[in-house]
C-alpha positions in Angstrom: -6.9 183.4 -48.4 -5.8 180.5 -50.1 -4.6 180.1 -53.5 -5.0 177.0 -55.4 -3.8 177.3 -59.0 -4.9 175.4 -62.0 -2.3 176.0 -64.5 -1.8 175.6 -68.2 -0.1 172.6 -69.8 2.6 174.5 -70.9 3.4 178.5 -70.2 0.8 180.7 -71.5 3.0 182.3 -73.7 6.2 180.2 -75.8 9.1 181.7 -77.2 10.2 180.3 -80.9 13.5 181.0 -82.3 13.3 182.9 -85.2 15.9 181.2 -87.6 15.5 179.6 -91.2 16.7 176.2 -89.6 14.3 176.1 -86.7 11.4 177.0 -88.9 12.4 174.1 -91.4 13.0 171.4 -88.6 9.9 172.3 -87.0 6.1 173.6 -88.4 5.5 176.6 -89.0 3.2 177.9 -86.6 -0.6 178.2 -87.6 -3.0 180.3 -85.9 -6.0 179.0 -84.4 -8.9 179.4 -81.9 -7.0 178.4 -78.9 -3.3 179.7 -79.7 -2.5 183.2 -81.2 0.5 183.7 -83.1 2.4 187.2 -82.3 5.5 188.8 -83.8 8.0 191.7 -83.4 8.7 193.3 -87.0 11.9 195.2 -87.0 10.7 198.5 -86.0 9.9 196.9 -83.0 6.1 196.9 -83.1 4.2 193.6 -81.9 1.9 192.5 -84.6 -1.4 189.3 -84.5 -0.3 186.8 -87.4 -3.4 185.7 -88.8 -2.1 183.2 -91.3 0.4 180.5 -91.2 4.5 182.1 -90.8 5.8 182.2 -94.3 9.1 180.2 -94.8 10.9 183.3 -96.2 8.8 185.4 -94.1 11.2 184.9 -90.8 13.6 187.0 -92.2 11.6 190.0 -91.3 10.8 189.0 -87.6 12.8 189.4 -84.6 10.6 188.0 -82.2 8.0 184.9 -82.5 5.7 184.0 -79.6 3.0 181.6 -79.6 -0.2 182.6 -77.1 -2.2 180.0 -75.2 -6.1 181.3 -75.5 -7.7 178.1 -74.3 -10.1 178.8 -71.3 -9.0 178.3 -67.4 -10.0 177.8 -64.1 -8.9 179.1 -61.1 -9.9 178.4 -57.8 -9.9 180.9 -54.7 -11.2 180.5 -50.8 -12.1 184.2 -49.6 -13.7 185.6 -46.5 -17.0 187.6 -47.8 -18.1 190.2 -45.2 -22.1 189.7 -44.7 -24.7 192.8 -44.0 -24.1 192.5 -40.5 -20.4 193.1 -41.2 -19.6 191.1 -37.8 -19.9 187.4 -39.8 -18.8 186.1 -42.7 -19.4 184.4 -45.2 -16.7 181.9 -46.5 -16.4 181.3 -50.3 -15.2 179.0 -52.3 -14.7 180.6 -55.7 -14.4 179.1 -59.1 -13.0 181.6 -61.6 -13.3 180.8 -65.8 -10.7 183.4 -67.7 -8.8 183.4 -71.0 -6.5 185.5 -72.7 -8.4 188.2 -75.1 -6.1 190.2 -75.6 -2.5 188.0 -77.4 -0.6 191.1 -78.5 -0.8 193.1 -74.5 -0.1 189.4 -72.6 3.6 189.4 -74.8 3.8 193.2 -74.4 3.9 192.6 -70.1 5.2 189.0 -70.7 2.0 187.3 -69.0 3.1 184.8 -66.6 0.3 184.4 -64.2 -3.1 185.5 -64.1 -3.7 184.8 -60.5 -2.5 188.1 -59.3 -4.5 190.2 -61.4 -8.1 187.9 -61.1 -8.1 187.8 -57.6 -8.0 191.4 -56.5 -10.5 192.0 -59.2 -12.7 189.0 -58.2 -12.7 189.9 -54.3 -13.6 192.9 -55.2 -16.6 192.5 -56.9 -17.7 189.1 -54.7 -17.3 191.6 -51.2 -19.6 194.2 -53.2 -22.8 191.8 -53.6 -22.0 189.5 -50.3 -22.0 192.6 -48.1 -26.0 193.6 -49.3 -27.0 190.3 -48.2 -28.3 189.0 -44.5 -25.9 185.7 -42.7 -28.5 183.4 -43.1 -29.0 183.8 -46.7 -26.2 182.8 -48.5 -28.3 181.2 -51.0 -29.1 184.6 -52.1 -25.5 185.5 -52.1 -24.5 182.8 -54.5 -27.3 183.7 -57.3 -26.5 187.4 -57.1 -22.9 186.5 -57.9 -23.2 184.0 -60.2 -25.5 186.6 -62.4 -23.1 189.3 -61.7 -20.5 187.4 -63.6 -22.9 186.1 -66.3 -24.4 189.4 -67.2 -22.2 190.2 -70.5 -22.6 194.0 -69.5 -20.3 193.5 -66.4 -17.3 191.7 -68.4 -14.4 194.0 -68.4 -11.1 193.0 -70.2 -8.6 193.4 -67.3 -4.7 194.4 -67.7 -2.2 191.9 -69.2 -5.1 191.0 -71.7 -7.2 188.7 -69.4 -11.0 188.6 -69.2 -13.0 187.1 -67.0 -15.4 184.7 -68.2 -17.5 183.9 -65.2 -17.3 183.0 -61.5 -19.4 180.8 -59.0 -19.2 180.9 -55.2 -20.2 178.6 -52.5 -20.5 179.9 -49.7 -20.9 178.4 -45.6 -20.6 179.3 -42.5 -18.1 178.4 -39.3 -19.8 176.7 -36.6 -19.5 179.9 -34.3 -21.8 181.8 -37.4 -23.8 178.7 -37.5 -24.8 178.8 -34.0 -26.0 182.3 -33.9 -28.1 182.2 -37.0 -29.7 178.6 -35.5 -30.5 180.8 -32.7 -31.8 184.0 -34.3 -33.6 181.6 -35.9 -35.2 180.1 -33.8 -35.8 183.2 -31.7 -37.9 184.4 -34.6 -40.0 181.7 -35.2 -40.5 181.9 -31.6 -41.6 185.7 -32.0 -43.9 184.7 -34.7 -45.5 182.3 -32.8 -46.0 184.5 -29.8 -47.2 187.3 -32.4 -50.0 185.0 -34.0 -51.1 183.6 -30.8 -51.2 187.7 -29.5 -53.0 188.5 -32.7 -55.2 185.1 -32.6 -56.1 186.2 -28.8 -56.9 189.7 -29.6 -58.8 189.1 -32.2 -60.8 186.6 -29.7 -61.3 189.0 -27.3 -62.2 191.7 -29.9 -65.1 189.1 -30.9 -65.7 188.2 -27.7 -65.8 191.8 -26.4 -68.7 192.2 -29.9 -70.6 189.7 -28.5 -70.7 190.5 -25.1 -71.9 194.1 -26.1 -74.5 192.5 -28.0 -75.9 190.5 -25.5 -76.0 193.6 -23.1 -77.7 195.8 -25.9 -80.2 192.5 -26.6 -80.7 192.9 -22.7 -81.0 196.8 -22.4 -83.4 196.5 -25.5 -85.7 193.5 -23.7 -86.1 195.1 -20.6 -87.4 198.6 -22.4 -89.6 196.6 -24.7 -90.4 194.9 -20.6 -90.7 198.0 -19.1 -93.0 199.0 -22.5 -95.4 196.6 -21.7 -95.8 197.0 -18.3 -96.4 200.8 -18.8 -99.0 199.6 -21.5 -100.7 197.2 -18.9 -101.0 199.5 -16.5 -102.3 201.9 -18.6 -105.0 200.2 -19.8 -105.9 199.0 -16.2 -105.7 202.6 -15.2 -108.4 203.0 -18.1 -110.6 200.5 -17.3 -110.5 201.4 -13.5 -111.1 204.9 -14.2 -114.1 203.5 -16.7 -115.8 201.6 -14.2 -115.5 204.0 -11.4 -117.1 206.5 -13.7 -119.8 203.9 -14.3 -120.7 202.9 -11.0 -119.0 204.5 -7.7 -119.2 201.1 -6.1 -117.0 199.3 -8.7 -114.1 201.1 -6.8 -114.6 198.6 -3.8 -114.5 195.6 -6.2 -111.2 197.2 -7.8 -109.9 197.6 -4.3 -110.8 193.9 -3.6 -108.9 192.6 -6.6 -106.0 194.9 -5.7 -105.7 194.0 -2.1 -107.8 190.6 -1.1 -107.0 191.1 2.1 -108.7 194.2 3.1 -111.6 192.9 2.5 -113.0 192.8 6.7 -111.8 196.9 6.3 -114.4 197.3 3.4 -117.2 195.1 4.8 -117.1 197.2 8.1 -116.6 200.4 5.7 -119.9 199.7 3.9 -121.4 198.4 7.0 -120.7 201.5 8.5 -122.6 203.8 5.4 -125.3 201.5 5.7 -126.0 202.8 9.2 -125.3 206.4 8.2 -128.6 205.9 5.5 -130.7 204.5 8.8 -129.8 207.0 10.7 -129.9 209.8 8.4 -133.4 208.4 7.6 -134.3 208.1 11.1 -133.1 211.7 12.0 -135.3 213.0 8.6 -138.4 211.4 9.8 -138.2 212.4 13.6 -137.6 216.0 12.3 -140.8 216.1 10.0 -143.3 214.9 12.4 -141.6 217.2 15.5 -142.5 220.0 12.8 -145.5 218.4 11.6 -144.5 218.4 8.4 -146.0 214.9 7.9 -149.3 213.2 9.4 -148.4 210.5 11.4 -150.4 208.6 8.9 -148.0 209.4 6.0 -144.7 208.0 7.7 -146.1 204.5 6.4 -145.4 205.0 2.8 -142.4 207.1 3.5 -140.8 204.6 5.2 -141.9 201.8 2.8 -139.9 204.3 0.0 -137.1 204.6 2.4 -136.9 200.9 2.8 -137.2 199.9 -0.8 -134.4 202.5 -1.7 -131.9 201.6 1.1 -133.2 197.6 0.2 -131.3 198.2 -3.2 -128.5 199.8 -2.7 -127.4 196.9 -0.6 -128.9 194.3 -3.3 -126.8 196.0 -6.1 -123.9 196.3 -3.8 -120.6 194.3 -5.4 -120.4 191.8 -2.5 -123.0 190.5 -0.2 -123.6 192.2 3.3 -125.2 190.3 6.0 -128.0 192.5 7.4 -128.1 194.2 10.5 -130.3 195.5 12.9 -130.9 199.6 13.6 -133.1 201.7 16.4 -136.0 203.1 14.4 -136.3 206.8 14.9 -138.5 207.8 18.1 -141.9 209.2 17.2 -142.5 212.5 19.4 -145.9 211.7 22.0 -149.0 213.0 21.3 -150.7 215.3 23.5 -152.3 214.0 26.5 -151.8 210.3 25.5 -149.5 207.6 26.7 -146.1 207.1 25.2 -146.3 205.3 22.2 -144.4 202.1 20.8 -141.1 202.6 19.9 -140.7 202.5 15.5 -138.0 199.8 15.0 -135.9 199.5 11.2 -134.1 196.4 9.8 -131.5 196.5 7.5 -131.9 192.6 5.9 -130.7 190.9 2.5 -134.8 190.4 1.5 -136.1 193.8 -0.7 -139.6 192.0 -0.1 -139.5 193.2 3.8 -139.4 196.5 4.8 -136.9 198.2 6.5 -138.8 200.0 8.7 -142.1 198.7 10.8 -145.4 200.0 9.6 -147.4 202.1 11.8 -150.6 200.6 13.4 -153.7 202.4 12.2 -156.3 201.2 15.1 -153.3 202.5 17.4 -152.9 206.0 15.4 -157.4 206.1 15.7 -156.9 205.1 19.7 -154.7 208.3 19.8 -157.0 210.4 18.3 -160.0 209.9 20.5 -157.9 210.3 23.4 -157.1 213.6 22.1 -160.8 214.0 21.9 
């Protein structure tokens, strides 16, 4: 700590001889704003003149002191601790002060004010520097500059001195300097890196809401996908099962347009029903005329029904089949005759021809004379 003084002129306080020729070479002393005038009376009591000495007056003084009450400065250099209590803050103080009190500076024969305004200056200054960071001494200097301006906080201190304000400035030593620049800069640093976590997070997070989208927007196609299918297939189930119901035979058209290539497997399928009906019919006739059930010359219009019926079902067919040939069935012999011309039955694409030969009537009248 460094003191640097800023005194007075003259002494704060001046002594003047109290006899009748000192106060008639010189003025009398007048009081004014920035010089009190203070006496000891006989009884030894120190009294505030507030008008000019009378010239007979002296006679009843012992003592006669004139009081310097102009305002001063004083200038200090302190170490302020900071909140971190490891740096400081170094201050350059600038202290205003007067005498307010002219009757207690004679009492303790003011001489200085230094040693009483710097312990209470210090004190106060180490008080508001010690709530406040390193780095903001800025902060420091307003908080003490309205700690001395607030007129709640002036206190008349001893030997009659007030304080009548105080500024600081205050700056650091390189070493102090250094760390703050770096703590500092370490911050900022962190702030960066914070933002560009919080920037990326909140990226993801969108990204992440748009990625969930896109998979429910998916999820919700392929059931609306799936939907339709089920639909489709429905309603082909529905129209197969309608045109099976309508006509048995749709079912080898619905088999065609499912599987185009079977179609040599359902050719040979109908072409083998085809000869089931010929031979089923065959078999029915040969077992009616071994019973008799039928005159020989009946089996002509039976087989011209047989042949019309079988002649549509392959017209109305769903595909064309190319005709074929099958054995008639084998009439039975007549008694004591010769055995008669094999019956012979075409399966062909024409309804106009039959499917079975016709019987010859002059053949069936041969037979019967024979039998004669």
């Amino acid at each position: 700590m460094t003191d640097n003084p800023n005194p007075a002129p003259e002494p704060l306080i001046t002594h003047v001889p109290v006899t009748l020729g000192e106060m008639m070479s010189r003025r009398r002393p007048v009081p004014r704003a920035d010089q009190a005038t203070i006496y000891l009376d006989a009884n030894g009591r120190y009294h505030h003149a507030t008008q000019q000495v009378p010239l007979g007056g002296v006679m009843g003084f012992r003592e006669l002191f004139l009081v310097d009450m102009s305002v001063f400065s004083r200038q200090f250099e302190l170490r302020l601790p900071s909140r971190e209590q490891a740096f400081y803050f170094t201050a350059k103080v600038t202290v205003r002060w007067r005498i307010t009190d002219p009757v207690e500076a004679v009492k303790t024969n003011l001489v200085d004010a230094a040693p009483i305004l710097l312990p209470h200056v210090e004190r106060v200054l180490r008080d508001i520097s010690v709530m406040f960071p390193i780095d903001d001494s800025t902060g420091a200097e307003r908080a003490i500059t309205y700690a001395f301006s607030d007129g709640r906080r002036k206190v008349q201190l001893t030997q009659g001195v007030s304080v009548l304000g105080c500024v600081a400035a205050l700056t650091l030593d390189d070493a102090t300097i250094a760390h703050v620049t770096k703590r500092t800069e370490d911050a900022r640093a962190h702030v960066v890196k914070t933002d560009g976590l919080l920037r990326e997070g909140i990226e993801q997070t969108a990204q992440q809401r748009i990625d969930l989208m896109n998979r429910q927007h998916e999820l919700a196609m392929k059931q609306l996908e799936e939907e339709y299918k089920l639909k489709l297939e429905r309603q082909r189930m529905e129209f197969f099962s309608g045109a099976v119901a309508q006509d048995p035979n749709n079912l080898i058209g619905i088999m065609l347009s499912q599987s185009p290539e079977r179609a040599p497997e359902v050719i040979d399928m109908l072409m083998k029903r085809h000869r089931m009906d010929l031979d089923d019919a065959r078999e029915l006739v040969e077992v009616m005329l071994k019973h008799g059930l039928v005159a020989r010359s009946d089996v002509t219009g039976i087989v011209d029904r047989a042949t019309t019926l079988l002649t549509g079902r392959m017209t109305n067919a769903p595909f064309a089949v190319e005709p074929t040939t099958a054995s008639a069935p084998v009439l039975p012999a007549a008694p004591a005759a010769s055995l008669e011309p094999t019956l012979t039955a075409e399966v062909v694409s024409d309804s106009s021809k039959p499917l079975f030969e016709p019987l010859d009537d002059d053949e069936e009248d041969d037979d019967e004379e024979d039998d004669l």
